[in-house]
C-alpha positions, 0 to 999 in steps of 0.5 A: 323347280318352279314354273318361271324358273323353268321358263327362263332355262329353257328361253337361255337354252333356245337363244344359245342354240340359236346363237351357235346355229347362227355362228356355225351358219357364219363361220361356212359361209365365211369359208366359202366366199373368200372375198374376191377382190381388195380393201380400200380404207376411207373415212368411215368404212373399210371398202372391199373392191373388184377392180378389174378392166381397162378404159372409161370406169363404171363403179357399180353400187349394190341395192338393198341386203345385196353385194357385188357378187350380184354384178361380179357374176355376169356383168362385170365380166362383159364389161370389163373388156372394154372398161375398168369395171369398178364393184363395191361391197358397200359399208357393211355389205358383203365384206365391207365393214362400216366402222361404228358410228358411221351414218348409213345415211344415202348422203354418207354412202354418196360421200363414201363412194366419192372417197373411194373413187379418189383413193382409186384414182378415177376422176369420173365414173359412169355410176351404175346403182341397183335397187337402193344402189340407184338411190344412193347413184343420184345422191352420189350425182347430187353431191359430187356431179364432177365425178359422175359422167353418166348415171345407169340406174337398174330397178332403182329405188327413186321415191319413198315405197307404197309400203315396205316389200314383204322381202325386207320387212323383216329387216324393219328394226329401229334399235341397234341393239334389237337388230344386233340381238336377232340378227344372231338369234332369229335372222338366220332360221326366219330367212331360210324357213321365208326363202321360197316367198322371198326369193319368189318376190325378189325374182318374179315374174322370172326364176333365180339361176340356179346357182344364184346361191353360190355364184351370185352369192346368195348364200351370203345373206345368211350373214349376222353382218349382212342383216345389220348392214340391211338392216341399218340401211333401212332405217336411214331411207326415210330421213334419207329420200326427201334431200334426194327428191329434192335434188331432182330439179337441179339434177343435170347429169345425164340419166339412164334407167332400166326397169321390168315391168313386172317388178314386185319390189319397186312398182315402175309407176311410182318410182320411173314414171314419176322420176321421168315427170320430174326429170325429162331427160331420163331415158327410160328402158322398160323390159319384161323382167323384175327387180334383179336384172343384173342377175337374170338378164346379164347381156340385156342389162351390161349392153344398157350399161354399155350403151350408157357408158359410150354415150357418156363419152 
């Protein structure tokens, strides 16, 4: 058998191995997060919801590679008591599915949500987004103002990063075929062997709860569907973010925002301090933490949100 020959065997045997490590991987986690919540069908995507509570709506939008069990393992609970508390997978995320064709653009997510608040029947909302859910809460305001009373904005992402955070650069996939390749080959062995790092820059200066991994969640990362998801999402930031920065000037909603000072995925200074210069009306709260206060500061993040809600009547 020559060399080459060789070669190509044992690459096909590796991308097998792979590939049934990834489906087994797929298949127990699958098992063990039984989605929570309902579907809801709208243009473009098969929405899966949490929609519990009564009173003025809070729809709450996920960041980045997230989902809504990052707000169903805390706040949602908090919140509910005195409103209905609206969580979305978004398209892709979680146990969403985006129908293929389907732009992952902010505009398209924001046109999503609109649908999505329709089809529940809530007029308005007060719009809590996290990371890239921030992001895609202001496009949200930009398109559809009438159905947002009130954006709270924890961690968001509000101009284009000083550099990809190291926790998404493996993410940074341009093809859709490549993305689709490695997301059931690779992806799964990369993010256990990269978790310490990764969850270290996600969470610092504060730890991950113990059972971020199962209550929160976390586990599901672990998802070929949820690293195309990210993945896609990634890609269309950057065509993304200058219509966004351009509705800044005309932005009147009103504008809450929750940051840690010492987030290591979105610097404060480039993405609330420079919010803040071009829209004055922002309240901003700074707080010792880092990205994922949703996750780790549960009663400090529902009483902002909380306090935003009531402000907004």
């Amino acid at each position: 058998m020559s060399a080459v020959l060789w070669a190509l065997l044992s690459l096909a045997a590796l991308a097998t191995g792979l590939v049934a490590f990834t489906w087994s991987t797929n298949r127990r986690i699958d098992a063990g997060f039984q989605p929570p919540g309902r579907f809801v069908d709208v243009p473009g995507a098969r929405l899966h919801v949490v929609d519990r509570g009564t009173g003025p709506a809070i729809l709450m939008v996920h960041g980045l590679g997230g989902h809504l069990r990052h707000f169903t393992y805390g706040l949602e609970k908090r919140l509910s008591t005195h409103h209905r508390v609206i969580a979305v997978d978004r398209p892709g995320s979680g146990n969403s599915v985006r129908e293929p064709g389907t732009s992952a653009s902010m505009a398209s997510q924001a046109d999503t949500l609109a649908a999505l608040l329709d089809q529940l029947g809530v007029d308005r909302a007060t719009v809590v987004g996290h990371s890239l859910g921030g992001a895609i809460a202001l496009m949200l305001a930009a398109r559809h103002p009438h159905r947002v009373k009130a954006l709270a904005l924890v961690a968001p992402l509000t101009h284009t990063p000083q550099g990809l955070p190291a926790p998404f650069k493996g993410l940074d996939i341009g093809h859709a075929g490549v993305r689709k390749a490695v997301a059931w080959t690779l992806a799964v062995p990369v993010f256990i062997a990269r978790s310490p790092v990764i969850m270290k820059t996600l969470f610092s200066p504060e730890s991950p709860p113990k059972d971020f991994a199962t209550k929160a969640g976390g586990l599901m990362s672990l998802k070929p569907s949820q690293f195309i998801a990210a993945s896609t999402d990634l890609a269309a930031i950057p065509d993304s973010l200058p219509e966004l920065e351009a509705s800044y000037a005309r932005l009147n909603t009103p504008v809450a925002m929750l940051y840690g000072r010492g987030d290591l995925v979105l610097d404060p200074q480039v993405q609330a301090h420079a919010f803040v210069q071009k829209v004055p009306h922002t309240q901003l709260t700074l707080v010792d933490g880092g990205h994922m206060l949703p996750v780790t500061q549960v009663e400090t993040t529902a009483a902002f949100i909380a306090g935003v809600a009531q402000a907004a009547g």
